[in-house]
VEXDREN-2710 file (C-alpha; in Angstrom, 1 decimal):
% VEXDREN-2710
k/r/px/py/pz
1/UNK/-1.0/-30.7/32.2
2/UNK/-3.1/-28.9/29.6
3/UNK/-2.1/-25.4/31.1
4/UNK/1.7/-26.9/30.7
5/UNK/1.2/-27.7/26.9
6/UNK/-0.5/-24.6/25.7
7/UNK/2.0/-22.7/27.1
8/UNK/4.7/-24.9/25.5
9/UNK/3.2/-24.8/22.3
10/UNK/3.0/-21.0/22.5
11/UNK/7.0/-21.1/23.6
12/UNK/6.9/-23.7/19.7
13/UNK/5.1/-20.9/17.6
14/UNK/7.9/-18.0/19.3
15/UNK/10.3/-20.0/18.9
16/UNK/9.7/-20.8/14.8
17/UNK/9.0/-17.2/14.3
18/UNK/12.0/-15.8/16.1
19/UNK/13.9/-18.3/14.0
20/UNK/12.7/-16.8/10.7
21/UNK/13.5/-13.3/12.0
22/UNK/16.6/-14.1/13.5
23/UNK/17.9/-15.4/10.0
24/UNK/16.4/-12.9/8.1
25/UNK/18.5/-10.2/10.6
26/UNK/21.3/-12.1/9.8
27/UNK/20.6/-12.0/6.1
28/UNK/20.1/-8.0/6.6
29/UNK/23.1/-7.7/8.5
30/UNK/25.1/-4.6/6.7
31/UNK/21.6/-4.1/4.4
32/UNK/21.4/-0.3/6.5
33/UNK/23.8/1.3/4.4
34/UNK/22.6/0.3/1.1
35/UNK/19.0/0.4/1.7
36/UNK/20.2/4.5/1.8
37/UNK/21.9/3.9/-1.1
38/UNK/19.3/2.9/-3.3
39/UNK/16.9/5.1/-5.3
40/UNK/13.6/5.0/-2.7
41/UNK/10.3/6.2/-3.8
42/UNK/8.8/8.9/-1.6
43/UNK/6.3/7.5/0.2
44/UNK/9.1/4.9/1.2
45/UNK/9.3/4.4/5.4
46/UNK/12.7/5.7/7.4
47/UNK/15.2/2.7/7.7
48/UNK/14.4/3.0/11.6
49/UNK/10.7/2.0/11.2
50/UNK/11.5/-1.6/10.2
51/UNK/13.1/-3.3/13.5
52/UNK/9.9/-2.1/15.6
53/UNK/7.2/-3.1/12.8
54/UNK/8.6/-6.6/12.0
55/UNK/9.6/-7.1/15.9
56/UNK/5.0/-6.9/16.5
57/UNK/4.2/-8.3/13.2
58/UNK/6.8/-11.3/14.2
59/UNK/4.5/-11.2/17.7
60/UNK/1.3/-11.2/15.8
61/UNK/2.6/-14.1/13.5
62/UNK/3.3/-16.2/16.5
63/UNK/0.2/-15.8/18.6
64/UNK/-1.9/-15.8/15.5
65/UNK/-0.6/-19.7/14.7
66/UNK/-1.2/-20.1/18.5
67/UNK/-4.6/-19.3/18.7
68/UNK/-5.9/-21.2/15.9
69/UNK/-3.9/-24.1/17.4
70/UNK/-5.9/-23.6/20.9
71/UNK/-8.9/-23.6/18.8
72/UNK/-8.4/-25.9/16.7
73/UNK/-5.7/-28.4/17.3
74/UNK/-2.9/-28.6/14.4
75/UNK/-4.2/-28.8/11.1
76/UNK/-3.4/-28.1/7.3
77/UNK/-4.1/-24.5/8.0
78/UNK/-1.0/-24.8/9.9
79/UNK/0.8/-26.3/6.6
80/UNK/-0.1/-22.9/4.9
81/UNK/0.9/-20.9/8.1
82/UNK/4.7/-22.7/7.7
83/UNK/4.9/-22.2/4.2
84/UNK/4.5/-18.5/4.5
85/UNK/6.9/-18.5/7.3
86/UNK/8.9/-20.0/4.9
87/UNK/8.2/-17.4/2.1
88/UNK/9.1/-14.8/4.6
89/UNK/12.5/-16.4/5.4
90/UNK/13.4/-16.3/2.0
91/UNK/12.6/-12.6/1.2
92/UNK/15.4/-10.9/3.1
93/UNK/18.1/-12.7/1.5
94/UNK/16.9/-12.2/-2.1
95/UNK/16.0/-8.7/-1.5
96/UNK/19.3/-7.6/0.7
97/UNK/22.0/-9.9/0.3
98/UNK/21.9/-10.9/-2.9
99/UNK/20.3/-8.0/-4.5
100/UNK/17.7/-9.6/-6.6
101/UNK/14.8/-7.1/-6.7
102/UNK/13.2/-8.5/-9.4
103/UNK/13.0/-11.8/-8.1
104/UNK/12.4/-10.7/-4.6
105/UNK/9.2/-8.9/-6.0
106/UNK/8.1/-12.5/-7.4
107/UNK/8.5/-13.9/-4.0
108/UNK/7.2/-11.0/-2.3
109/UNK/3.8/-12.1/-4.5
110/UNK/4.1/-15.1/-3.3
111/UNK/4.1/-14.9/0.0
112/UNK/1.2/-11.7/0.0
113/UNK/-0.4/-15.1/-1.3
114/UNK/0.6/-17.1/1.5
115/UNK/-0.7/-15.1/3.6
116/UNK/-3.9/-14.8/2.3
117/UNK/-4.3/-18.1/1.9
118/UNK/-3.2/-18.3/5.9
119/UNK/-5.9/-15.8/7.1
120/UNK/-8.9/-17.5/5.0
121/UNK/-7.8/-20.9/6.5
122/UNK/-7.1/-19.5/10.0
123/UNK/-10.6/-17.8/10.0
124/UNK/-12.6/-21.0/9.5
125/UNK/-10.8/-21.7/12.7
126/UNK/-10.3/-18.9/15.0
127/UNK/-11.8/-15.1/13.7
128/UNK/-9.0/-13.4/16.5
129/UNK/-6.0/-15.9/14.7
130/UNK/-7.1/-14.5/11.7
131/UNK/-7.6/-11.1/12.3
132/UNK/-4.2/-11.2/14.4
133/UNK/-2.8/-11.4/10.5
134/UNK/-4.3/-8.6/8.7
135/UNK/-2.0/-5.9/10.2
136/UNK/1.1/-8.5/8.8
137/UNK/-0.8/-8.5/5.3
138/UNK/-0.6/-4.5/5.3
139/UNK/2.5/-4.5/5.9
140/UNK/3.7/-6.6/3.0
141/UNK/1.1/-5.2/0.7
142/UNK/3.3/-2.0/1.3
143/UNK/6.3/-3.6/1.4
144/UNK/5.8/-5.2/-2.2
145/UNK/4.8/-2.2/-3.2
146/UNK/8.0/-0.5/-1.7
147/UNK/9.8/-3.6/-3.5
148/UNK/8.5/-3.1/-6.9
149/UNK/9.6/0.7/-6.6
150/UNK/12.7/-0.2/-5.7
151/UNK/13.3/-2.6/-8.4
152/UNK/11.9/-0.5/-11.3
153/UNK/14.2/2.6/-9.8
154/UNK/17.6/0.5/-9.4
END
């Protein structure tokens, strides 16, 4: 029976995290063609890269919430790991569809924060949960980055 549940709770965490990135593809939907619109720094990634980087950071995310489950049953560490799913659900819509770069950037902050405060609480728990974060962490460290470029160049 305990084999059973872990797996089903692993099946909970893909499940949550698919739903955030299946909303925030829907909220991307047409967002191709005006991300090559927009004046881009540089250093920014080709449009290509982002499917395949947020389809293993999404993996990452869920096994990450799973582990420190296994470890350490559900907690409030999980409270923090929902509210930055949360913070990444709202990203993509404020960013792509409706265009607000300025306050995307705020809420870009805010979840970096998030998931700070997610890896600190999931490494009292699990070290591999919270290490299974860091590479997500990089990546929206760049992408903030990439998002206040964007916004000071638009």
């Amino acid at each position: 029976m305990v084999l059973r549940n872990r797996w089903s709770i692993l099946a909970l965490f893909v499940a949550a995290v698919t739903a955030v990135a299946v909303v925030g593809s829907l909220a991307a939907m047409d967002s191709g063609a005006e991300y090559l619109t927009l004046e881009r720094p540089a250093w920014a990634p080709p449009q290509w890269l982002f499917g395949p980087a947020w389809t293993l950071l999404y993996f990452l995310i869920a096994v990450s919430g799973w582990l420190a489950w296994q470890a350490g049953g559900w907690s409030s560490a999980h409270l923090v790991y929902a509210a930055q799913l949360a913070l990444n659900l709202a990203w993509t819509p404020l960013f792509f569809a409706a265009g607000q770069y300025g306050l995307a950037f705020a809420e870009i902050v805010l979840l970096w924060l998030a998931i700070v405060a997610n890896t600190v609480a999931f490494w009292r728990i699990s070290r591999a949960a919270a290490l299974l974060l860091v590479p997500y962490l990089l990546w929206v460290s760049y992408a903030a980055a990439l998002n206040f470029a964007i916004w000071q160049l638009n």
